[in-house]
N, C-alpha and C positions, 0 to 999 in steps of 0.2 A: 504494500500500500504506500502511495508516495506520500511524503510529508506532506502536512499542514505548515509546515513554519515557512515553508517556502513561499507560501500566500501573504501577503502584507496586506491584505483589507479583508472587510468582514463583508462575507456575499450579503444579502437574502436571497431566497427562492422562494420562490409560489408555488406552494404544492393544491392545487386543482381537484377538487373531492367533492366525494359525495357520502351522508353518514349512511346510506342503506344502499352503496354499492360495493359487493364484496371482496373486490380485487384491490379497494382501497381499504377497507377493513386490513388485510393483509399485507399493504403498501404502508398503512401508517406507523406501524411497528418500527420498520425501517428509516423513516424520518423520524422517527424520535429516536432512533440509533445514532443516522447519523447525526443530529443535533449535541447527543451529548458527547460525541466521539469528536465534536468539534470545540469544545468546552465553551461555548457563551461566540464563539468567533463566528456563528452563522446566525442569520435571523431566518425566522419560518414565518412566512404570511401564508396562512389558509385560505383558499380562494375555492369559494361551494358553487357545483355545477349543477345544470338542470338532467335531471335523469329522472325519464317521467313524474317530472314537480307537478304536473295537475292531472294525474288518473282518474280514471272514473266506474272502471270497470273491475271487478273482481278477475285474479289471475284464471287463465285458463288449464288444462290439463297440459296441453303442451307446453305451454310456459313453466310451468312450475319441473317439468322433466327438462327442459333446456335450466334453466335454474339452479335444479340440483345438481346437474351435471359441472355449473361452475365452479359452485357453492366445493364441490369435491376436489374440484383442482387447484383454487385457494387452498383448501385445508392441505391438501398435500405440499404443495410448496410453501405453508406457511408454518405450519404446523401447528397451528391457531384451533381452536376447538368449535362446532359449529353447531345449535341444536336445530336437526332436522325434523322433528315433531312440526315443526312451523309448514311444512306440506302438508297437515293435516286438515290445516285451514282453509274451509271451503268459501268463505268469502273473502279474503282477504283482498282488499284494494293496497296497489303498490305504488303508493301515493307519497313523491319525497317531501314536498313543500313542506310540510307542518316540521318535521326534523331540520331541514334548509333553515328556515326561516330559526329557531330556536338558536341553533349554532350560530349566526348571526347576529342573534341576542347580545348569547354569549362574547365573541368577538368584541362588539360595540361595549358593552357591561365592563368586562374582565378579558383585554387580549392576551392577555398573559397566560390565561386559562384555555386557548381554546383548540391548541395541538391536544390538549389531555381530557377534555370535556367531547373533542372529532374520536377519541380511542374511547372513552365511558360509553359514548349513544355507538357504537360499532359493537363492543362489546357488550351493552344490554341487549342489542335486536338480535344481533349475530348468535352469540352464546349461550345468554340468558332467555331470547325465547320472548323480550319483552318487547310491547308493539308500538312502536317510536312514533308512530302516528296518532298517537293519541297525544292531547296537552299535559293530561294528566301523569304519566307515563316521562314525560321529558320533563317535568318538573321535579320527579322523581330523581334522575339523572343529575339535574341540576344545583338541586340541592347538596347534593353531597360533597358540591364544591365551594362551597357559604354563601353562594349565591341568592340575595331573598327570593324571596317565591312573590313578594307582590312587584318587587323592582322588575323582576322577569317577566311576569306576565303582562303588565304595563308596555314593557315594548314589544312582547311578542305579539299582542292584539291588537296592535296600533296600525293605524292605514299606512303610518312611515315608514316601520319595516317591513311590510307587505309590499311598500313599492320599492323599497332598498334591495329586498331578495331579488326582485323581476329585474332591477338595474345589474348587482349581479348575476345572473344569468346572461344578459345581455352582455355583459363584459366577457365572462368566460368563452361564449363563443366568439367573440370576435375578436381575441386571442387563438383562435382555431382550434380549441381544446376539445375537440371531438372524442376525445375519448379519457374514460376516467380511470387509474389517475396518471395524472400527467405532470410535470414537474418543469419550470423557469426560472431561468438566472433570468435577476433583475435589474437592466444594463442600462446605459445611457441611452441608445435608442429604444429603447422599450425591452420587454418580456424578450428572451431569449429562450427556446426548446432546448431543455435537455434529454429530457425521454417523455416518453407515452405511454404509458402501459407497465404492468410491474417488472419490477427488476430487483435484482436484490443490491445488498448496502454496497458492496463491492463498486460494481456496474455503476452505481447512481455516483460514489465516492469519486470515482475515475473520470468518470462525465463532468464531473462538476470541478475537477483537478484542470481539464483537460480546455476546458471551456476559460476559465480564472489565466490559465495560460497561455492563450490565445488575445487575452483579453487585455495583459499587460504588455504583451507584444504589440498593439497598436498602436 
């Protein structure tokens, strides 16, 4: 692994998520790897993407088998624990907003909190089996980080971050983040691609080495 002291500035990256998509459930583990592997020298902005944010429809049979079939290849390469009881669920709508939007909260509330409150709600829906679509449910969540429950719920019900969520969405795509998760150095001309899709700390360590060094060379 190449040095860190080589680097003389402190990146940030955009890491590009979503709390009820799987392969960032799996990916977040590794940014808070490499965060602390960087000791305080890197900043992490979470930036929440739309992944069906306004369903309306309960999952189908074939979705939910394409589903689990993900849901298996995160856990194999993550080696993250998953409860699949949650195919039991005959109506379940897979509706991100109401999680979107809470994380947001949180962000705006407590940035400090919200790499570790994106792994809480991954880990209650994922693991735990608990249904992040609910307010109730994400107050749950929330709480356990001292977060009030009326300061949260104040801006989660509010028309402001209901349009703050849509703005981000609209940012993330037009960043071309098509696919969750994805990860940016944060450059003078703007977002900079380091990857798309998971990869382990390694890969992403190297990318972001690789990129930092290109970058002082200009």
């Amino acid at each position: 692994m190449t040095s860190m002291m080589m680097v003389p500035i402190n990146p940030t990256i955009l890491y590009v998520t979503n709390p009820m998509c799987p392969w960032c459930y799996g990916f977040t583990a590794t940014i808070r790897r490499l965060k602390a592997l960087w000791h305080g020298r890197l900043h992490v902005k979470v930036l929440i993407g739309d992944m069906e944010a306004y369903a309306t429809q309960p999952l189908q049979p074939n979705e939910k088998e394409r589903m689990a079939v993900s849901w298996h290849r995160v856990q194999q390469r993550s080696k993250l624990p998953f409860d699949y009881r949650f195919f039991l669920n005959k109506n379940f709508v897979y509706r991100t907003e109401p999680v979107c939007r809470a994380l947001l909260s949180v962000r705006l509330l407590r940035p400090v909190l919200t790499l570790e409150v994106l792994r809480a709600l991954h880990s209650a829906f994922f693991a735990d089996g608990l249904d992040v679509t609910q307010p109730e449910n994400l107050v749950k969540v929330v709480r356990l980080f001292g977060i009030s429950e009326n300061l949260f719920y104040t801006l989660y019900e509010s028309e402001e971050i209901m349009d703050q969520i849509e703005q981000e969405f609209q940012l993330v795509e037009s960043m071309g983040a098509t696919r969750f998760p994805s990860v940016y150095l944060e450059g003078r001309q703007g977002p900079e691609l380091l990857t798309k899709g998971y990869c382990d700390l390694f890969d992403l360590e190297d990318k972001l080495l690789q990129r930092l060094e290109i970058l002082q060379g200009r």
